[in-house]
N, C-alpha and C positions, 0 to 999 in steps of 0.2 A: 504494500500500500504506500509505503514511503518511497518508495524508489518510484511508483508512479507519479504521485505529486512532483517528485523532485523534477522528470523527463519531462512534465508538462512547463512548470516551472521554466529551466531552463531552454524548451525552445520557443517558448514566449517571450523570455530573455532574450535570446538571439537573433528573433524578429525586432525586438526592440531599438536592440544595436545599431542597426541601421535602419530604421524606419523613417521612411520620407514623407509622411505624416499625409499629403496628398490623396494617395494611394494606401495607407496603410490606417487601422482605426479598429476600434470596438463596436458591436453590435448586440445589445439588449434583444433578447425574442423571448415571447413569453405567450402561451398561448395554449389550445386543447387537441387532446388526441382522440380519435374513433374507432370501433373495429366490430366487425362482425365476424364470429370465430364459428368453426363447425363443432358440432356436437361430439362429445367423449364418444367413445363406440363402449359398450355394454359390458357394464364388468362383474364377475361374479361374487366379489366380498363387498359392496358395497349395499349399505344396510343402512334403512330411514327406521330411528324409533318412533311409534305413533302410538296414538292411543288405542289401537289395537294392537299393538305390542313391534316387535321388531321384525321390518317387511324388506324384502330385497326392492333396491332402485334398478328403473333400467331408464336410459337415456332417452329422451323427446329427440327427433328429431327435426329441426330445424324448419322444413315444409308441412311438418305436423301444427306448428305451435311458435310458428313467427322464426324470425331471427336472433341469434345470442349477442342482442347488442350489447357495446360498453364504451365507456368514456374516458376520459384524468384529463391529468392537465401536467404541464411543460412549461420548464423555463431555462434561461442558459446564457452566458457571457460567450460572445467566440470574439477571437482577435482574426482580421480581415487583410493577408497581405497580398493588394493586390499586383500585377507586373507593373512594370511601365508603360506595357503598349495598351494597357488599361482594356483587353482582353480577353483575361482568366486571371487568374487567384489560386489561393491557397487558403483554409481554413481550417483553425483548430478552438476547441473550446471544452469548459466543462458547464455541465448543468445539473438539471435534477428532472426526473418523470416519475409520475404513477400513473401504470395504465395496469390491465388486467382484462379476465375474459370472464361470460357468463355462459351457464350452461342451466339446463333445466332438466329435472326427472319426476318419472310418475313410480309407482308401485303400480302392479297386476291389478287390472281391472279399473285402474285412474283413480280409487280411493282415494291416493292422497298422492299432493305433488308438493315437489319443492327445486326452490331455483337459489343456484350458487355465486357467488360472485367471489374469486380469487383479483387479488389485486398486489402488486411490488411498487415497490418504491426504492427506486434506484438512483444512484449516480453515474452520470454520461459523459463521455467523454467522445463527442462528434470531432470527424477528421472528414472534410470533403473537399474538391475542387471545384471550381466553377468557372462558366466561361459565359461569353456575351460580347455586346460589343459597346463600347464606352460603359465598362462598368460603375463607376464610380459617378459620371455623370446623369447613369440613366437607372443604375440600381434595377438592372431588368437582367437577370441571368440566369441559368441553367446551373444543376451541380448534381453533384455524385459522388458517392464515398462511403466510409462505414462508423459504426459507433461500438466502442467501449460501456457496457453496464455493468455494474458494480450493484447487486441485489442488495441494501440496506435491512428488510424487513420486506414479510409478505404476509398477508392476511386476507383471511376467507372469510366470508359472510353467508349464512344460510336464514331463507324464510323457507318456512313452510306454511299451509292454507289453513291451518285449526287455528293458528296463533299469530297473532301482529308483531310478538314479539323475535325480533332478530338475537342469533345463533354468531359470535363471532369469536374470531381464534386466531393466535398467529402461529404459523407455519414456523416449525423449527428450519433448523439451518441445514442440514443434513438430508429436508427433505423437498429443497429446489437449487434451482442453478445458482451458483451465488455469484459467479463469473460467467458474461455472454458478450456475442458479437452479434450485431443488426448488421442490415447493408440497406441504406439511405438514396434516394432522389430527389428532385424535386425542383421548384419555377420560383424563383422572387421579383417580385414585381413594386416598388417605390418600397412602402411599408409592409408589404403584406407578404407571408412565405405561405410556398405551401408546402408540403413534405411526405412522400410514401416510404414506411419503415418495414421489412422486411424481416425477422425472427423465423429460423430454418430450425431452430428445438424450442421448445415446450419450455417455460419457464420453472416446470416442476423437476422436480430428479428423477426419472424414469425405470434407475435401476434402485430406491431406498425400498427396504425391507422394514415392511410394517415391526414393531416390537409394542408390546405392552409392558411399560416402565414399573406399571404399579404393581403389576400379577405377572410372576415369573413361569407358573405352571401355565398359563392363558396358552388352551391349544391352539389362536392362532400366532403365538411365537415362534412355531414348529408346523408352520404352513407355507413359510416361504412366498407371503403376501407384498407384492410391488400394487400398491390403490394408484399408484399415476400413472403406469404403464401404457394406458388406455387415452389419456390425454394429448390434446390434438396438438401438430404444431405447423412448422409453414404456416404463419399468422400475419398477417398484414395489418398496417396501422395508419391511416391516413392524419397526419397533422396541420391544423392551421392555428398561425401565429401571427401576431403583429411584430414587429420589429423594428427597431428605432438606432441609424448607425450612429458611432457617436463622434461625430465628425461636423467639419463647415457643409458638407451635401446637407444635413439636417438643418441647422442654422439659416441656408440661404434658403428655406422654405419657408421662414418666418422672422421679420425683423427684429420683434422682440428678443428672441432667442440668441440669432446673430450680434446682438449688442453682449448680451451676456456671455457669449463664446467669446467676445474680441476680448473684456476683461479678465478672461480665464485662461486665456494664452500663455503663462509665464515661464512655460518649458522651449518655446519656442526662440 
């Protein structure tokens, strides 16, 4: 963790070094993410207590019972160095996301259903290129690239239909990715980004073996139970953001502001 901060640090650092302030600058984005995920495929230990007592779940599918929509939200510092032929760039930044996926299940014969929402919250670390043509003047570009996440905490959320009252839990460490890679796109236009995020695993751990901590005899200790195996991935995430560079392009859209940037100059 510390050797990461430090690489980031230091080549921010060495943008710094020579930045010709022009072309080179910070960029605020902050903004929300969306996704529609496919449904878990059907697993056999997975078990809803009701008040008929304890009932296997099987998975809704999605054409059944809508779509597993979900949301979060995004935000992020990146440092913007762009060329001189003011053509493509170079981007790196760190931020913070919570997004997650929703899923729904019924027990036999639709008695009773319930819908899950797993959610992370992570640290990012976007690395993209981007190109255009007078970037800096027209803030209209294209880019491409990948992202570093760093899973902080994950937590689930269960409703079920007898009770109003929400079911929530955080997910040990043990039993999701705690380290991933995305692979990013996407179109910026003045203030506005948009952003398609790509995740090729499962933000769960795929191969964690269920244990019961409290009950050592508990014969599913000795069942050799993976509950995320079945958890979908290839997940898409469409993001929109506002975003504000922090530079004279910002300033010379507003005088007031431009007056405040000319007093604030004093590195220059």
């Amino acid at each position: 963790m510390k050797k990461l901060f430090f690489l980031i640090f230091l080549s921010c650092g060495s943008l710094f070094s020579f930045a010709q302030w022009e072309f080179q600058y910070f960029v605020v984005r902050a903004g929300a993410n969306f996704t529609v995920t496919a449904s878990p495929q059907d697993y056999d230990f997975k078990f809803l207590k009701t008040p008929s007592g304890d009932l296997k779940l099987y998975s809704i599918p999605m054409e059944e019972n809508g779509y597993n929509y979900s949301w979060g939200q995004s935000a992020d510092l990146c440092f913007h160095y762009d060329f001189s032929s003011d053509n493509g760039g170079f981007v790196i930044g760190i931020g913070y996301e919570n997004k997650g996926t929703n899923s729904k299940y019924k027990t036999l014969y639709q008695n009773h259903t319930m819908e899950e929402w797993n959610r992370v919250h992570a640290l990012t670390v976007p690395a993209y290129i981007k190109l255009g043509k007078e970037i800096f003047e027209n803030q209209s570009y294209f880019f491409v690239g990948a992202q570093y996440n760093m899973i902080m905490s994950f937590t689930q959320t269960q409703k079920v239909d007898w009770t109003s009252t929400l079911k929530v839990r955080n997910i040990e460490e043990d039993e999701f990715q705690k380290n991933s890679f995305s692979f990013l796109m996407g179109f910026n236009y003045l203030f506005f980004n948009f952003e398609l995020d790509y995740h090729p695993k499962s933000f769960f751990n795929k191969d964690y073996i269920y244990k019961n901590k409290d009950r050592e005899d508990d014969p599913a200790n000795f069942a050799n139970i993976k509950p995320y195996e079945t958890q979908p991935q290839n997940m898409f995430f469409l993001k929109t953001s506002v975003c504000v560079p922090i530079s004279e392009w910002t300033t010379s859209k507003n005088w007031s502001l431009q007056k405040v940037w000319r007093k604030l100059q004093f590195w220059r």
